[in-house]
Every structure is written in C-alpha cells, then in structure tokens.
The first five atom37 places (N, CA, C, CB, O) and aatype in JSON, in Angstrom:
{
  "aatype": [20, 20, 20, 20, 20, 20, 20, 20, 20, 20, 20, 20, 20, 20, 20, 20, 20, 20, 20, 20, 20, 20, 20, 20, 20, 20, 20, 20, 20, 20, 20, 20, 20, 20, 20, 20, 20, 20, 20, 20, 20, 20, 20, 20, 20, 20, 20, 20, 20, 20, 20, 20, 20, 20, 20, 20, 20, 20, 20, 20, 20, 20, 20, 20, 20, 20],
  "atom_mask": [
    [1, 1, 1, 1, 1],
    [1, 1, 1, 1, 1],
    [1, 1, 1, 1, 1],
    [1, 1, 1, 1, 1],
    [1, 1, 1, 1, 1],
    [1, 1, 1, 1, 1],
    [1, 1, 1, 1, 1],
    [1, 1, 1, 1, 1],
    [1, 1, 1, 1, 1],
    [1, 1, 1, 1, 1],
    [1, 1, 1, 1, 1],
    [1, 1, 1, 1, 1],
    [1, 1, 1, 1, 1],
    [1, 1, 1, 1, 1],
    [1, 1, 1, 1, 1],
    [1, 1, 1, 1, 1],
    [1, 1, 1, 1, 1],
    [1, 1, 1, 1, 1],
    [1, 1, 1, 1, 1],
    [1, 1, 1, 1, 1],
    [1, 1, 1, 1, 1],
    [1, 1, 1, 1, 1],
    [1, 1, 1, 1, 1],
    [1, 1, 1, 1, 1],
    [1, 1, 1, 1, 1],
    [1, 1, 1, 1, 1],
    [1, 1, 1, 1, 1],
    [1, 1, 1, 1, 1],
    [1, 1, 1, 1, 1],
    [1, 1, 1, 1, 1],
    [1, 1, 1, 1, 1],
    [1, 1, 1, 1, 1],
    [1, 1, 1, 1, 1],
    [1, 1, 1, 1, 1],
    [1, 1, 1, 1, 1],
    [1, 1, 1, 1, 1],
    [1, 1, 1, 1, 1],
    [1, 1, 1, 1, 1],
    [1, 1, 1, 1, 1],
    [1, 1, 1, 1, 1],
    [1, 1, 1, 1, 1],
    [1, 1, 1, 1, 1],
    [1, 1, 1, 1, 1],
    [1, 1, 1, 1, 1],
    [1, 1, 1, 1, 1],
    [1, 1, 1, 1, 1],
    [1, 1, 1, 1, 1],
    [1, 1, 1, 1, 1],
    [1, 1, 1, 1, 1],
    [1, 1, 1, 1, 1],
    [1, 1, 1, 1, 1],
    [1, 1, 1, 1, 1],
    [1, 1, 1, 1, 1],
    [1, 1, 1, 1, 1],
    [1, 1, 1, 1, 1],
    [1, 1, 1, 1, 1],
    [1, 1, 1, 1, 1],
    [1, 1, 1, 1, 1],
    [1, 1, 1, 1, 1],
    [1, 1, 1, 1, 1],
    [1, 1, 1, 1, 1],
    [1, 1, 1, 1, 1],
    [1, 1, 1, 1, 1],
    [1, 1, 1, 1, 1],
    [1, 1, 1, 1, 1],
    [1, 1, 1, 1, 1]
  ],
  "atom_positions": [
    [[107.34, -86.49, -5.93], [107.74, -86.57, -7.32], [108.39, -87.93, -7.58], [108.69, -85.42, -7.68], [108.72, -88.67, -6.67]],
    [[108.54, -88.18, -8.76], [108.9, -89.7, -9.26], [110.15, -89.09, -10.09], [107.51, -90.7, -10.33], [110.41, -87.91, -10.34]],
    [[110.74, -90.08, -10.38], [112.21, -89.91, -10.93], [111.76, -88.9, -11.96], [113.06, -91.38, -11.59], [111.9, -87.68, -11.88]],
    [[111.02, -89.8, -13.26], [110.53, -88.92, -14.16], [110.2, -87.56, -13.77], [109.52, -89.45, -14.65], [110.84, -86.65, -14.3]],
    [[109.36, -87.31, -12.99], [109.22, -85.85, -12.78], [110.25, -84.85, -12.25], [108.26, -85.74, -11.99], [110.21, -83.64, -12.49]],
    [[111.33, -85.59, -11.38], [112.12, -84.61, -10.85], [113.81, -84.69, -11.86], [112.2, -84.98, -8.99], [114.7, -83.96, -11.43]],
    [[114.15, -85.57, -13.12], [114.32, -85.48, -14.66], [114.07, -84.47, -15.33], [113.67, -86.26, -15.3], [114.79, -83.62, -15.87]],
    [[112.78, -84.67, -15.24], [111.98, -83.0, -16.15], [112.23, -82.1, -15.3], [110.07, -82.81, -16.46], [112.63, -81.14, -15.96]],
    [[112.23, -81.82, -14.17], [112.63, -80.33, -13.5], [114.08, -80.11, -13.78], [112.39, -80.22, -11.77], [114.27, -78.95, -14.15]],
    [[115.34, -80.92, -13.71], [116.21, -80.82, -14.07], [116.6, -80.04, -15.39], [116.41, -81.76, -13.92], [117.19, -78.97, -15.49]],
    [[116.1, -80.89, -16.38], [116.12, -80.45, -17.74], [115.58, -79.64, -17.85], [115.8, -81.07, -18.6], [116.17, -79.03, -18.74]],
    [[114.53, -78.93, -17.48], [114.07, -77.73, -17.51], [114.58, -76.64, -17.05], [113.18, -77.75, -17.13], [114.75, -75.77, -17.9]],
    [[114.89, -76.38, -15.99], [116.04, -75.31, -15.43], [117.23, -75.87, -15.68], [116.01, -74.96, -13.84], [117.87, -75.87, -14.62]],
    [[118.06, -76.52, -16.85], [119.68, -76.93, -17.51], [120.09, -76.89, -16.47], [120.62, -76.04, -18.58], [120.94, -76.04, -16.22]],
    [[119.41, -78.27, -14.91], [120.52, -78.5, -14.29], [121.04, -79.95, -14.42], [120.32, -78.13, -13.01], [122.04, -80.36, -13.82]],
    [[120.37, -80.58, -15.14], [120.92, -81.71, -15.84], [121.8, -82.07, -16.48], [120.49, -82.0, -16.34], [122.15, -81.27, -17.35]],
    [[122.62, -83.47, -16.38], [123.93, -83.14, -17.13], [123.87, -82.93, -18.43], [124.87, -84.08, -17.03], [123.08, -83.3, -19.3]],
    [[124.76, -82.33, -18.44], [124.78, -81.96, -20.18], [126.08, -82.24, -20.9], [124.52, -80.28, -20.49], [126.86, -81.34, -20.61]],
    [[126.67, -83.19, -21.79], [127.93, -83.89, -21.78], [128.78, -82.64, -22.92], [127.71, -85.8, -22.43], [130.01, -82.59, -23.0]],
    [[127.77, -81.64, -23.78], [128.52, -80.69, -23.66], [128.78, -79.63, -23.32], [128.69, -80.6, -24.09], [129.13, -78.77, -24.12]],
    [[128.69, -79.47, -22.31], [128.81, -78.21, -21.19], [129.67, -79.08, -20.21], [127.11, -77.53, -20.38], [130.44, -78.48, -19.46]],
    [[129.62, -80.28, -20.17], [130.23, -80.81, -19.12], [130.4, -80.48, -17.7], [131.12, -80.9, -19.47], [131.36, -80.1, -17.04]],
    [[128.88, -80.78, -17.38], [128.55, -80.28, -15.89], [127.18, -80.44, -16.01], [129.0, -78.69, -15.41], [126.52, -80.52, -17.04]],
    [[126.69, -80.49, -14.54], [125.29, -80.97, -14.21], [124.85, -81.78, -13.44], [124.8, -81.36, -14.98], [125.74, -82.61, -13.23]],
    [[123.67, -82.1, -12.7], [123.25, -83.03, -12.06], [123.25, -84.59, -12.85], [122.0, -82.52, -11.66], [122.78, -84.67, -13.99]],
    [[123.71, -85.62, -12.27], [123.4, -86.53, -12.44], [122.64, -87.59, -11.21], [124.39, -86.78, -13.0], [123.29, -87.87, -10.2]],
    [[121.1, -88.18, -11.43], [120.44, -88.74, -10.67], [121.31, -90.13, -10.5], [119.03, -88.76, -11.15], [121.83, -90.27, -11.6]],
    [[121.67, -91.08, -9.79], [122.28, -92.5, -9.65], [121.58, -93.35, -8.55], [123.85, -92.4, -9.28], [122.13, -94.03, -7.68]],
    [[120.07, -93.15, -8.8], [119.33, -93.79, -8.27], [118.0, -93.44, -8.37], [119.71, -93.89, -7.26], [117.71, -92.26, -8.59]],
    [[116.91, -94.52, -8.19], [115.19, -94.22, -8.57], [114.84, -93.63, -7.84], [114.15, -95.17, -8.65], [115.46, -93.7, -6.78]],
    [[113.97, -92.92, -7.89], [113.18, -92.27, -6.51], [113.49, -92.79, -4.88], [111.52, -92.62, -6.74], [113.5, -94.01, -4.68]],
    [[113.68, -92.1, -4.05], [113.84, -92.42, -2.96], [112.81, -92.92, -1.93], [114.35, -91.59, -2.66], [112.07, -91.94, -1.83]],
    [[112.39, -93.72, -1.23], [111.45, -93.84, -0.77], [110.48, -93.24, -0.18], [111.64, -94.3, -0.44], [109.26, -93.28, -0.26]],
    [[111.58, -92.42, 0.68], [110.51, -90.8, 1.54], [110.83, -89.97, 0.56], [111.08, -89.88, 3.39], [111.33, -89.11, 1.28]],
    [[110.95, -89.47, -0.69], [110.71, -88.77, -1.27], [111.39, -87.65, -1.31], [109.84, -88.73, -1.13], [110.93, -86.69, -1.93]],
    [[112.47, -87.59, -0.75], [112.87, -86.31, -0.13], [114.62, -86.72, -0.59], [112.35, -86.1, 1.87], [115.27, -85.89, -1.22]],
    [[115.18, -87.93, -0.23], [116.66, -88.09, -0.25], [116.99, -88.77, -1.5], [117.23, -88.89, 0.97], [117.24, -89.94, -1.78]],
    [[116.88, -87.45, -2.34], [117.31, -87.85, -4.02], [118.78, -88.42, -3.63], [117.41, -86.23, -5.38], [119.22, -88.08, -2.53]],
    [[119.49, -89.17, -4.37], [121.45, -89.34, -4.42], [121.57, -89.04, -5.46], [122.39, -90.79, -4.24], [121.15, -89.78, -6.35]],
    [[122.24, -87.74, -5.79], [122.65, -87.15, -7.34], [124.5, -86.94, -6.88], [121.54, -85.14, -7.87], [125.15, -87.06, -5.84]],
    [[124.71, -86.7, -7.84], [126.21, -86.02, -7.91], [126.2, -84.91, -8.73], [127.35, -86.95, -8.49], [125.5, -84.98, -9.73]],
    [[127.09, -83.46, -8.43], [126.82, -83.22, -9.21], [128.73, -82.51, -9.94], [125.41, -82.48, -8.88], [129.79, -82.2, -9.4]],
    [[128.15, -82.58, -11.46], [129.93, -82.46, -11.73], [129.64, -81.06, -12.24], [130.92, -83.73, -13.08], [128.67, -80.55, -12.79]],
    [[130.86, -80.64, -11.84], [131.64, -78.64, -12.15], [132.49, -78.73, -12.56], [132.11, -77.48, -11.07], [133.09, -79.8, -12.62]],
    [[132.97, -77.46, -13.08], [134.32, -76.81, -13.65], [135.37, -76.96, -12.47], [134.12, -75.08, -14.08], [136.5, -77.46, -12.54]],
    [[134.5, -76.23, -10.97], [135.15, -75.3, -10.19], [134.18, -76.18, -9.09], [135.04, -73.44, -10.54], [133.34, -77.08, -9.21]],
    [[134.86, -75.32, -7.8], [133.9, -75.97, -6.77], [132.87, -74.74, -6.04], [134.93, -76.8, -5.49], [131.94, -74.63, -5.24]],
    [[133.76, -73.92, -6.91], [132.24, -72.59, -6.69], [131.13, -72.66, -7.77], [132.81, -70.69, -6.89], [130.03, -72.16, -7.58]],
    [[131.54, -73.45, -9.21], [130.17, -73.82, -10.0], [129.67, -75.06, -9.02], [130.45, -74.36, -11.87], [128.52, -74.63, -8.99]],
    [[129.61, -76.07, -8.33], [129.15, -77.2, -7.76], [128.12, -76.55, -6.43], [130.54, -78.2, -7.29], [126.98, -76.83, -6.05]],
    [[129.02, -75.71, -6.05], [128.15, -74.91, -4.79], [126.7, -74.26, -5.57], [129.29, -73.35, -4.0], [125.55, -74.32, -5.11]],
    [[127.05, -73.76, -6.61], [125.92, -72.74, -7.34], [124.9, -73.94, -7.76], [126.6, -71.68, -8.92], [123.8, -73.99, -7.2]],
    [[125.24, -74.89, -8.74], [124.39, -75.99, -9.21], [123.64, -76.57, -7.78], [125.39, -77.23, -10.06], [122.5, -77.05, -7.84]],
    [[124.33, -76.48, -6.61], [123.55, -77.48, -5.22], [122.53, -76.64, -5.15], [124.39, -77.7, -3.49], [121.34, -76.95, -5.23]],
    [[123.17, -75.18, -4.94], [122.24, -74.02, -4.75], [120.72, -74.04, -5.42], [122.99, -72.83, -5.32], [119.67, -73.76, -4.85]],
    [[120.93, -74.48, -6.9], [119.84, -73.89, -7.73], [119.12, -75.32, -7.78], [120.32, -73.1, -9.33], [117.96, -75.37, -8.2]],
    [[119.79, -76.51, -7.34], [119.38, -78.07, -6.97], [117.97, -77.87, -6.15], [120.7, -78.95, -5.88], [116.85, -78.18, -6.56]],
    [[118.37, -77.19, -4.66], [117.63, -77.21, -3.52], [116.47, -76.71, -4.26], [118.17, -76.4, -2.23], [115.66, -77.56, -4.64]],
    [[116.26, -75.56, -4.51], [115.89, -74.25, -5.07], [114.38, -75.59, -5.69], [117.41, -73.15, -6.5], [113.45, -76.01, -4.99]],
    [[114.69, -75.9, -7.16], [113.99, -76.9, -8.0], [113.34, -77.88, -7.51], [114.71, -77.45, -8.78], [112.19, -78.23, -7.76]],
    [[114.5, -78.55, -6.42], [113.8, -79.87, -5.64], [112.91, -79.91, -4.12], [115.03, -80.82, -5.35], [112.38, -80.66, -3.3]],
    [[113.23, -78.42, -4.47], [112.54, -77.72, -2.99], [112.66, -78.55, -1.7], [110.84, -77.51, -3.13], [111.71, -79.07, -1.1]],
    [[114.09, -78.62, -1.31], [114.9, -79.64, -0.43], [114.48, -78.38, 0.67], [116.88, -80.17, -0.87], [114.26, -77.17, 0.58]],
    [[114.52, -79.34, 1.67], [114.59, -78.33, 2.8], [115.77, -77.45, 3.47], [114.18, -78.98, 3.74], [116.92, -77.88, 3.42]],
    [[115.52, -76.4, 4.0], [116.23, -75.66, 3.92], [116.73, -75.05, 3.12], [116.67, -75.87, 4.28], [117.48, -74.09, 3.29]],
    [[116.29, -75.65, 1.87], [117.49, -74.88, 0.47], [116.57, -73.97, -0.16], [118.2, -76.12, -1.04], [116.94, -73.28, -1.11]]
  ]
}
C-alpha cells in the first residue's frame, strides 16, 4: 500500500485523527520502504483508548501479528 491508500483505510474505519474527537492515528512519514514499518503516533484520552486504537491499527494495516 502507498501512503494514500493506507490514509483511506484509516479514514475509513475513524482511525484517523480527528481534531474533534481529539484522538487518532497520525501518519509522520511516506510510505515505508518494505512496506510494512508505517511510523504513526497515535493520540488518546487514556492509555487503554491508545492500546484499543493500536489494536484496531494492526487489525486495518494487517501488521503482523496484530
């Protein structure tokens, strides 16, 4: 996937940031070269919403293991 495409998966399952909900993935870098080691951050309320957002991250970006 290319930035663009893995953007649109974000925004599509609202794990993208959203400035009013204040929380969400944010991408801080282009596509990765192997394809695989996105660098996002992602901001929460709580650090049990951050665990849930990684959770539903893997899930979308179909990271391994996740």
């Amino acid at each position: 996937m290319d930035f663009d495409d893995v953007l649109a998966r974000l925004r599509a399952s609202r794990l993208a940031f959203d400035p009013d909900r204040g929380e969400g993935v944010v991408l801080y870098a282009d596509a990765p070269p192997d394809g695989r080691s996105w660098r996002y951050a992602v901001i929460a309320r709580s650090a049990g919403d951050v665990e849930e957002q990684e959770a539903a991250l893997a899930e979308v970006l179909e990271f391994e293991g996740g």
